[in-house]
N, C-alpha and C positions, 0 to 999 in steps of 0.2 A: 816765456817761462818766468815765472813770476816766485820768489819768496821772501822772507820776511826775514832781515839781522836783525840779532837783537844789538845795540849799540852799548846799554846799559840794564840793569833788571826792572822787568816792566814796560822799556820801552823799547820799540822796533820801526825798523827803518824797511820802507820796500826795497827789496831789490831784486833786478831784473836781468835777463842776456844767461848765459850758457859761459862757463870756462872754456877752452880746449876740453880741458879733462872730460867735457860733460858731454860730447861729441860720438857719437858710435855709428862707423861706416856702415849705413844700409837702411838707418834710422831715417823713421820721415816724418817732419813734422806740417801737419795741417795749421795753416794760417788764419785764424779767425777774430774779429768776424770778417765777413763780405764786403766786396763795398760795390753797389746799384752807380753806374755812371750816370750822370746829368748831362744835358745839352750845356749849361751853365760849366761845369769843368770840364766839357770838350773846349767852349769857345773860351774860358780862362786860361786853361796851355796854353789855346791856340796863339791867345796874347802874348800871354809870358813868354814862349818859346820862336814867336814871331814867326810862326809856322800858317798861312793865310790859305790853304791851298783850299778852296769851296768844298770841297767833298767831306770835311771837318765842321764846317762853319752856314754852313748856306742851305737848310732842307729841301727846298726847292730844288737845287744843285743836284744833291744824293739820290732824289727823287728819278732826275733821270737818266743815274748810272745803274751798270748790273747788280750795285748790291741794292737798291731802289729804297735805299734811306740813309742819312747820315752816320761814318765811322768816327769812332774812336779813335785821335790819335794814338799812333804803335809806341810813339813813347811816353805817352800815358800809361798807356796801358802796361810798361815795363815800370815804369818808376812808381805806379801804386803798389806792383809787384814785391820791389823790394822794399817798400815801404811798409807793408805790410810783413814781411818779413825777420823786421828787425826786434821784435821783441824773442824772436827764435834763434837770431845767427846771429847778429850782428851788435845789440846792443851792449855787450863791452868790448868791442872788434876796438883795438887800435888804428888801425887801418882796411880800408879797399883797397885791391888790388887789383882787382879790376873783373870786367864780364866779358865772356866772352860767347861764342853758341848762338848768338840771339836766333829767335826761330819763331815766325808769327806765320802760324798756319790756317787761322781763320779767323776771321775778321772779327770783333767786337763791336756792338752798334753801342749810339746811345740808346740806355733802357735799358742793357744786358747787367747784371749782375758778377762781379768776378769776385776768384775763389783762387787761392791760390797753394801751393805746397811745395815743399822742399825737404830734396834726398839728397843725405851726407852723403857724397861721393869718395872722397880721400880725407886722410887729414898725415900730418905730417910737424915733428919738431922743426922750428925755424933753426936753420944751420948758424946763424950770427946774431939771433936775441934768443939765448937758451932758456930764460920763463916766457917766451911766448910760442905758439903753433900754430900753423896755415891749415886751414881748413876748406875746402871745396865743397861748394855745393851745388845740384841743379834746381831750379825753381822753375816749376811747372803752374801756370793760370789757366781756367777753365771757367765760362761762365756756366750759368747755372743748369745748362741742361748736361755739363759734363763737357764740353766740348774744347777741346784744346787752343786753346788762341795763342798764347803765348810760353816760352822755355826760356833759361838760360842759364851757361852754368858761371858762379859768382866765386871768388875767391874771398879771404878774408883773414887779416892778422890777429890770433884772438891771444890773450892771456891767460898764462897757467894759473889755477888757484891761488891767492894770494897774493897778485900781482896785477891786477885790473887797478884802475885809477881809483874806482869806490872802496879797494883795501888802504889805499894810500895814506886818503885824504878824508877829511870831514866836511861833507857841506850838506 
């Protein structure tokens, strides 16, 4: 979510992320765009997360397991998830809280396409930072034929109106 302060007349500043306030249980917001995985950020996780296991990394390998080509790492495939997510939930979230649910129900290759969405599940005033609220969400991926790969539902500490670090301060 995306809209424009004005800082001064004339001139405007982006800004982006959801209040608390701007939150409404049952709301679902569609994460776009997509993102098409590459064999190149399977095998870059695979690095960075020193996760080696051949059915990631090796086609030949993939080739001849039951899914009969190479997968997407699952936690790829989760952290594009919320990454993708954050210009909807999270981008003036003071904090994670954490995830929990995770649920990979069918596998992502490379070459799939994922899509992702998220439904406000709860939200709630923080009982000990009274301008901020916790808010729940589940965030559901599917690549492109619709097909559910991955869930999880995300918690996250957001600020009341007027209270996000971009009312704070200037930069």
């Amino acid at each position: 979510m995306s809209k424009n302060k004005e800082i001064e007349p004339g001139r405007y500043r982006e800004s982006y992320g959801r209040y608390y306030e701007d939150f409404v249980v049952g709301d679902i917001y569609e994460h776009r765009p997509g993102r098409t995985i590459t064999q190149t950020d399977n095998i870059w996780f695979s690095l960075l997360t020193m996760n080696q296991h051949p059915l990631h990394i090796d086609e030949e390998f993939g080739k001849g397991t039951e899914f009969g080509k190479t997968l997407v790492l699952s936690p790829l495939t989760v952290s594009l998830m919320v990454g993708m997510s954050v210009s909807d939930i999270s981008q003036k979230a003071i904090a994670n809280l954490g995830w929990t649910d995770i649920v990979l129900p069918h596998p992502l290759y490379v070459g799939d396409t994922l899509y992702a969405e998220s439904e406000v599940l709860e939200k709630r005033e923080s009982k000990s930072r009274p301008n901020d609220g916790i808010v729940t969400v589940q965030t559901t991926g599917k690549n492109q034929d619709g097909t559910i790969v991955a869930s999880y539902k995300r918690s996250a500490l957001i600020p009341k109106k007027g209270h996000a670090v971009e009312d704070k301060i200037d930069y």
